[in-house]
C-alpha positions as CSV (number, residue, x, y, z in Angstrom):
1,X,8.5,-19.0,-22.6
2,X,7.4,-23.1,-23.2
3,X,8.7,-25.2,-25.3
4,X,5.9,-25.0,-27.5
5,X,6.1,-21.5,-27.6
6,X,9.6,-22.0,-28.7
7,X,8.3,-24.0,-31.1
8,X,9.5,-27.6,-30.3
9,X,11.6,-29.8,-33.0
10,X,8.6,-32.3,-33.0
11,X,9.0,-35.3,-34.9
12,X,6.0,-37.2,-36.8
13,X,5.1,-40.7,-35.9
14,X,3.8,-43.1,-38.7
15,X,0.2,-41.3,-38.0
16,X,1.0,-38.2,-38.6
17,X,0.7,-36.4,-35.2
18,X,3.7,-34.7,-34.0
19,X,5.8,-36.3,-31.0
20,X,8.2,-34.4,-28.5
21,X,11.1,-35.7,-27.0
22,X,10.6,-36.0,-23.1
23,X,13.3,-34.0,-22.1
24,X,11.1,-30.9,-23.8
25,X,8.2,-32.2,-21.8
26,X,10.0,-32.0,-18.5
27,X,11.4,-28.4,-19.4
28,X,8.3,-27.4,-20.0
29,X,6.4,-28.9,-17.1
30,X,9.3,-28.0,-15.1
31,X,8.6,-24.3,-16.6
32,X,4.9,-24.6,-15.9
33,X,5.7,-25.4,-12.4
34,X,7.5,-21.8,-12.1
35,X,4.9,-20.1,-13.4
36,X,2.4,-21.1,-11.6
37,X,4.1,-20.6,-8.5
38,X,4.7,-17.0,-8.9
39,X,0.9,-16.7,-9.9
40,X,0.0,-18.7,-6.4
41,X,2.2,-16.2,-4.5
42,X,1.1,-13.0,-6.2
43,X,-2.4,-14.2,-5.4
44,X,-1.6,-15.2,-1.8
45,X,0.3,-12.2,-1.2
46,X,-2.9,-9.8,-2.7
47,X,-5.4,-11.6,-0.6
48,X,-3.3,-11.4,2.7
49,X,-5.7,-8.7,4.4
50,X,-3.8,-9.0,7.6
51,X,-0.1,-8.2,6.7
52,X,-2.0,-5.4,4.3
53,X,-3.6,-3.8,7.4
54,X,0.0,-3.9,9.3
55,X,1.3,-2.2,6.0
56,X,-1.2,0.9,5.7
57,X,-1.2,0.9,9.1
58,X,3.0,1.4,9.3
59,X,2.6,3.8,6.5
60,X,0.2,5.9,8.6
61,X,2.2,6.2,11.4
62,X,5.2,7.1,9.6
63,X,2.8,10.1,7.9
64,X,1.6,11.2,11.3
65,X,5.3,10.4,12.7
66,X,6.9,13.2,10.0
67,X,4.1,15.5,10.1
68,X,4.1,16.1,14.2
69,X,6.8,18.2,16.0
70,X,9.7,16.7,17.3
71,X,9.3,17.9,20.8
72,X,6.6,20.3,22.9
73,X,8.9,23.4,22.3
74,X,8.6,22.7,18.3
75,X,4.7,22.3,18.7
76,X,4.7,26.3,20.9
77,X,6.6,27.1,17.7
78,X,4.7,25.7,15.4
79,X,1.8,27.0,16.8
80,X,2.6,30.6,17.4
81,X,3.9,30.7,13.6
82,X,0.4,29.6,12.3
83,X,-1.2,32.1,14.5
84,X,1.1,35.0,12.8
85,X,0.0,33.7,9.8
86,X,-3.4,33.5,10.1
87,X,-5.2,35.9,12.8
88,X,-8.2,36.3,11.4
89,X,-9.0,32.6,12.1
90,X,-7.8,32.7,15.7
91,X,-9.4,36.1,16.2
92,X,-12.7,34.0,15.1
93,X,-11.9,31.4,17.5
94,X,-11.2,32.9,20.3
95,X,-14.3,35.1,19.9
96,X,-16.3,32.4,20.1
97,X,-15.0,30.6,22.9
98,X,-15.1,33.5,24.8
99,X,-19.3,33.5,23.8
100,X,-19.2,30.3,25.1
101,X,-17.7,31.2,28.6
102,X,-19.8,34.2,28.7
103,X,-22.8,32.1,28.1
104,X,-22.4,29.2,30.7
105,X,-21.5,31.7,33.1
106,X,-24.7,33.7,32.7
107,X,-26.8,30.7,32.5
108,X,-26.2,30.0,35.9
């Protein structure tokens, strides 16, 4: 918060208009200064399209990373449980890959 937020213990000169001591100037230039540093950083920080590509890009990897077997045995297993749980699709698939053989070969 500034000082003249805090509302200041201005004095008046003989015009009228309020003083401030100097010290409350340099606290709240000096607070100022803070502020606007943080802003400068937050805004640097947003518009640094580099280190945010490296970011999304760690955060893919990790994704893909957790989401992929461990080893080649895992992926057999993996594989052979989503076929139990799901014939009808691999029927479909293998049907048609098998239309495709069929046809090359008679093409011929």
């Amino acid at each position: 918060m500034s000082a003249a937020e805090k509302g200041s213990s201005s004095a008046k000169d003989d015009k009228g208009k309020a003083t401030r001591d100097p010290k409350e100037i340099r606290e709240e230039i000096e607070e100022t200064r803070d502020e606007l540093g943080e802003t400068v950083s937050a805004v640097a920080e947003k518009t640094d399209v580099k280190k945010q590509a490296k970011a999304k890009a760690k955060q893919a990897t990790d994704k893909a990373r957790d989401a992929a077997p461990e080893s080649a045995q895992e992926g057999v297993q993996q594989a052979q449980r989503l076929a139990q749980e799901n014939p009808v699709p691999l029927a479909i698939a293998g049907a048609f890959v098998t239309g495709l053989l069929i046809g090359r070969l008679l093409s011929r």
